[in-house]
C-alpha positions as CSV (number, residue, x, y, z in Angstrom):
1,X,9.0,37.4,14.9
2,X,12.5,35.5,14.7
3,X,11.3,32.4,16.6
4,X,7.9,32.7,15.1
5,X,8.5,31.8,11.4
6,X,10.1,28.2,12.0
7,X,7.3,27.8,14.5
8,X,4.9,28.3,11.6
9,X,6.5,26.2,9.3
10,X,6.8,23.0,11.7
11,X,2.7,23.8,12.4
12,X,2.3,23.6,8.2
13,X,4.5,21.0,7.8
14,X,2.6,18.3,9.8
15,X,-1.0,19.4,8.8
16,X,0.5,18.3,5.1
17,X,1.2,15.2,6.6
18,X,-2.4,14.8,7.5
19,X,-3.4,16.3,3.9
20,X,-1.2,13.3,2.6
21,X,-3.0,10.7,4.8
22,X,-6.6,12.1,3.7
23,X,-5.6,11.7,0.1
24,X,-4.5,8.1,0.7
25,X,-7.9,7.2,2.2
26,X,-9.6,8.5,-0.7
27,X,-7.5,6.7,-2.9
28,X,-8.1,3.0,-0.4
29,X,-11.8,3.8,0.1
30,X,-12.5,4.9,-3.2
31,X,-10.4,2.6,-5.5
32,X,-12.4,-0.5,-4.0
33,X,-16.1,1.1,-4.2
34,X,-16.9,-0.6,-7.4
35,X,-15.5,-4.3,-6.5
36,X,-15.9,-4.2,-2.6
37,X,-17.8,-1.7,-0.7
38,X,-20.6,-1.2,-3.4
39,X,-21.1,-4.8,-3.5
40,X,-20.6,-5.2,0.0
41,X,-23.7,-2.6,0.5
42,X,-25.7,-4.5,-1.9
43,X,-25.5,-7.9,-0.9
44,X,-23.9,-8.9,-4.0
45,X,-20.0,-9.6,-2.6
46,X,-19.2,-13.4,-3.2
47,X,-15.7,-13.5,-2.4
48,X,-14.2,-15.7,0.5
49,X,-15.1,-14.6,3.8
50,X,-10.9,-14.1,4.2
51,X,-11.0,-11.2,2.1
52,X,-13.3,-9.1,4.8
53,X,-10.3,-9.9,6.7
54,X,-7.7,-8.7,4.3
55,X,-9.6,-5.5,3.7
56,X,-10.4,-5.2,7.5
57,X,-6.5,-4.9,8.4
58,X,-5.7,-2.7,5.3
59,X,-9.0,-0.6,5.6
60,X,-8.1,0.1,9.6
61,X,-4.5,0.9,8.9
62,X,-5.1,3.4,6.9
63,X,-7.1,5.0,9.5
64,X,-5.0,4.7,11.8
65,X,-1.8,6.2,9.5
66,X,-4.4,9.1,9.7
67,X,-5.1,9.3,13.2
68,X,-1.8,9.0,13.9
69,X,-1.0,12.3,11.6
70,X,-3.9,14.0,13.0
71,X,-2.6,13.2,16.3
72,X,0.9,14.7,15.5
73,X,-1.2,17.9,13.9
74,X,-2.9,18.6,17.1
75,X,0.3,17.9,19.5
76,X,-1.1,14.7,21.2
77,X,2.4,13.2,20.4
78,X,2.5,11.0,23.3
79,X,-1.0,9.1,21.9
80,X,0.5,8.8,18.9
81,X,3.6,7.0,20.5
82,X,1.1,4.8,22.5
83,X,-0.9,4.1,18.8
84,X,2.3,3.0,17.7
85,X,1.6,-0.9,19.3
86,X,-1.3,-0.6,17.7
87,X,0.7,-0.3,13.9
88,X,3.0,-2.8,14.5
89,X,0.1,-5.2,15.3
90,X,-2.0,-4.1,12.2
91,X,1.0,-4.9,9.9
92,X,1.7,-8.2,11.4
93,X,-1.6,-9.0,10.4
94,X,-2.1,-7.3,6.9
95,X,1.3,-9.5,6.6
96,X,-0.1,-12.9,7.4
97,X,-3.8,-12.0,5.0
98,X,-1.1,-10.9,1.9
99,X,-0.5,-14.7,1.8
100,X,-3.9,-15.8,2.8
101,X,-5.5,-13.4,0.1
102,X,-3.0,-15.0,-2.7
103,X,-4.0,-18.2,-1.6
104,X,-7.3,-17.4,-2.1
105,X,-6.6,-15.9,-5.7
106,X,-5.1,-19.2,-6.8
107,X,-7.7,-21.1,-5.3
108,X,-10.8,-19.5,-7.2
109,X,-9.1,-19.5,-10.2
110,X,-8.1,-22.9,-10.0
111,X,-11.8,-23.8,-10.2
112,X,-12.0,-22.1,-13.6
113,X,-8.8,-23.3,-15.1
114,X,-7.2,-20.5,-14.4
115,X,-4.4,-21.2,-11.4
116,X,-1.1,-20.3,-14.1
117,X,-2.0,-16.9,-14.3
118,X,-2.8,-16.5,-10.4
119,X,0.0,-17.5,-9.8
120,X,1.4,-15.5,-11.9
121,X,-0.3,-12.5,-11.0
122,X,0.3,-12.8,-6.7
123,X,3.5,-11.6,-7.5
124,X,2.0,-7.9,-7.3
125,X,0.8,-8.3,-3.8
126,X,3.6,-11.0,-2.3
127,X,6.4,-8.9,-4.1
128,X,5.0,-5.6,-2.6
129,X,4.8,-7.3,1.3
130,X,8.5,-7.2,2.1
131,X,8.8,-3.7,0.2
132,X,6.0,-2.0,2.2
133,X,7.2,-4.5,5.7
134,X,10.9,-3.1,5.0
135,X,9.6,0.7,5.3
136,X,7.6,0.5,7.9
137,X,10.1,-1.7,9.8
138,X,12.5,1.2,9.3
139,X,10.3,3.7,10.2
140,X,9.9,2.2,13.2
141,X,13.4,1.9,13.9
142,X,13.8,5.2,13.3
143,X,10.7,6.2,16.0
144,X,12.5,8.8,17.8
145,X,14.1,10.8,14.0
146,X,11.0,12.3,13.6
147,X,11.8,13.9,10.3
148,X,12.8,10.4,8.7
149,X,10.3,8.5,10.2
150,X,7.4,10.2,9.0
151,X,9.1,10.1,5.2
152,X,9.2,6.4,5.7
153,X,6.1,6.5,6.8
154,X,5.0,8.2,3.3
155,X,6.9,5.7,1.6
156,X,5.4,3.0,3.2
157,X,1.8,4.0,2.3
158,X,2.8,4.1,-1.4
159,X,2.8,0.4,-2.3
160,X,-0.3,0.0,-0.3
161,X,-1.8,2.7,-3.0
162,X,-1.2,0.0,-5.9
163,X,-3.9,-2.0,-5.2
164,X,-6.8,0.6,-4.9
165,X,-5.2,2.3,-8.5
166,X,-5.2,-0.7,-9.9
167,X,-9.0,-1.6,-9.1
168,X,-9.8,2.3,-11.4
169,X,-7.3,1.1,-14.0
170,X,-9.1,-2.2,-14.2
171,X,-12.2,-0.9,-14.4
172,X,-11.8,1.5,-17.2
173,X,-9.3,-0.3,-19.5
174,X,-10.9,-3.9,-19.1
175,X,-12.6,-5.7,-22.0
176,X,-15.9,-6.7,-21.0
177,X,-16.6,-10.4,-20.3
178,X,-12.9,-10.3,-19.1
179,X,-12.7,-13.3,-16.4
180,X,-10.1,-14.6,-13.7
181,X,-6.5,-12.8,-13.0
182,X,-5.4,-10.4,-15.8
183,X,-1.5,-10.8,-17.1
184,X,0.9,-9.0,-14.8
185,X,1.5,-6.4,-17.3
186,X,-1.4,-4.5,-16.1
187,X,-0.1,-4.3,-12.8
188,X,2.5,-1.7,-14.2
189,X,1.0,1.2,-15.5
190,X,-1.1,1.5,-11.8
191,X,2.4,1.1,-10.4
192,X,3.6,4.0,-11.9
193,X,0.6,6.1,-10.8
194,X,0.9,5.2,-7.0
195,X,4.4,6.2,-7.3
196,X,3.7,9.5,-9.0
197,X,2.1,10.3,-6.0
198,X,5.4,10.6,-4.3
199,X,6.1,14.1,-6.0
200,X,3.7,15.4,-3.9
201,X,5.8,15.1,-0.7
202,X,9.4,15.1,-2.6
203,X,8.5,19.0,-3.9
204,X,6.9,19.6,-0.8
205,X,10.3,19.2,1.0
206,X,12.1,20.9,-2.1
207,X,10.4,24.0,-1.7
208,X,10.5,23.7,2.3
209,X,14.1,22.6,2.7
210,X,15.8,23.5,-0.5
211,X,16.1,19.5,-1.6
212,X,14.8,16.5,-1.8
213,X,15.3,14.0,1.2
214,X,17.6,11.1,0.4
215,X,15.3,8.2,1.7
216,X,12.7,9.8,-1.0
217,X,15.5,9.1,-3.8
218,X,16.0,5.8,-2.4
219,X,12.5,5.0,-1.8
220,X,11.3,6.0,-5.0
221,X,14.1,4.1,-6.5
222,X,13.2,0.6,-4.6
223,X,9.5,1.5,-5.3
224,X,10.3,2.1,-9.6
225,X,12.6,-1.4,-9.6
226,X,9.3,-3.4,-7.9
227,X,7.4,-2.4,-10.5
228,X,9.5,-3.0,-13.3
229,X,10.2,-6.2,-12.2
230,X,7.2,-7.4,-11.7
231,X,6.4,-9.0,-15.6
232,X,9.6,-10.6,-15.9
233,X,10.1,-12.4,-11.9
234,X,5.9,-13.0,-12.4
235,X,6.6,-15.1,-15.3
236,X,9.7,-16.8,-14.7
237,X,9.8,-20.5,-13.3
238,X,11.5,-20.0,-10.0
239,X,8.1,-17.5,-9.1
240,X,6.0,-20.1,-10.5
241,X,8.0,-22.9,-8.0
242,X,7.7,-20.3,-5.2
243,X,4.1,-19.6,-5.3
244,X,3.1,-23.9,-5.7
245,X,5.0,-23.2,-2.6
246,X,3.1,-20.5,-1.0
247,X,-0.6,-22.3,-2.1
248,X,1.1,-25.0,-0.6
249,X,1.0,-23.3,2.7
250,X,-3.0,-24.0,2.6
251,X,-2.6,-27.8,2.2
């Protein structure tokens, strides 16, 4: 019985891993039914043909973050190793269609007068790619620590949460008739939600190990100041230079 307790609690400890990757599928899938996937189904989607391929890299990686739990789960580590490729290729590509999709975003709303406040407002998702490219780089650094690499793994899904939150928040809270990019201030409050959802595995580990993990602390503290700072660097001058720069990019 000695040897059979740990046992147990390695066996619990991953299928929570795969709880956590369920949970942020049903945030991704279901936080874009009302502006994607239900107009998708109906024919009524209108958007640049780029943005399939935005959601198309996101959408896949988070099936494969929970694959690649379920794989762990069921003791098919060395699959999971071989998926890895696979992630690193994913996010080189949900990289490159971040810029491509704020592009975009300036681009429409430059036909309605609007550009100032896209630009404004691509500071959520261009200010969230090297904070969500950063943890995942270090998760994969970290490959053979399984402990911290599946933490940064958590903590690498959590920005991607923002957008999804965001699309509910938006829904519910905006006025009707409202048109083109909303103010960056309404970025924040869906930025606090995603990060809530880090106590879920920070007093998982409490009550498993007695503490939190420091690369939670640190995470949630990197995650907190990218949210807070995203009203004041989205409306300051040198972000307004930077992203004539990145719309630049399209010609």
């Amino acid at each position: 019985m000695a040897t059979l307790a740990p046992r147990i609690g390695v066996r619990s400890d991953q299928w929570f891993y795969v709880g956590m990757a369920v949970l942020f599928a049903v945030i991704a899938f279901g936080g874009f039914i009302p502006t994607y996937w239900a107009k998708l189904a109906t024919g009524s989607f209108t958007g640049n043909p780029v943005m399939h391929v935005h959601g198309l890299f996101f959408f896949s990686w988070t099936m494969l973050y929970f694959t690649q739990t379920l794989l762990v789960a069921t003791r098919r580590v060395p699959l999971h190793r071989s998926l890895g490729l696979l992630g690193i290729a994913l996010v080189s590509g949900m990289a490159f269609t971040v810029v491509l999709a704020s592009i975009n975003e300036i681009k429409v709303a430059d036909a309605i007068g609007m550009g100032d406040a896209a630009r404004r407002f691509v500071v959520v998702p261009l200010l969230a790619l090297p904070l969500f490219t950063g943890f995942f780089a270090l998760a994969i650094a970290n490959v053979r620590r399984p402990e911290m690499h599946k933490r940064l793994m958590i903590l690498t899904m959590i920005p991607l949460m923002h957008a999804a939150i965001a699309r509910v928040f938006m829904l519910l809270f905006a006025p009707p008739g409202a048109v083109g990019p909303p103010p960056v201030m309404v970025a924040v409050p869906p930025g606090f939600a995603a990060l809530a959802l880090l106590a879920i595995p920070m007093v998982h580990d409490w009550r498993r190990l007695g503490h939190v993990p420091r690369v939670y602390v640190i995470g949630a503290a990197l995650i907190l100041a990218y949210t807070l700072l995203l009203v004041p660097v989205g409306n300051s001058a040198p972000w307004m230079s930077f992203a004539h720069s990145v719309e630049s990019l399209a010609g």
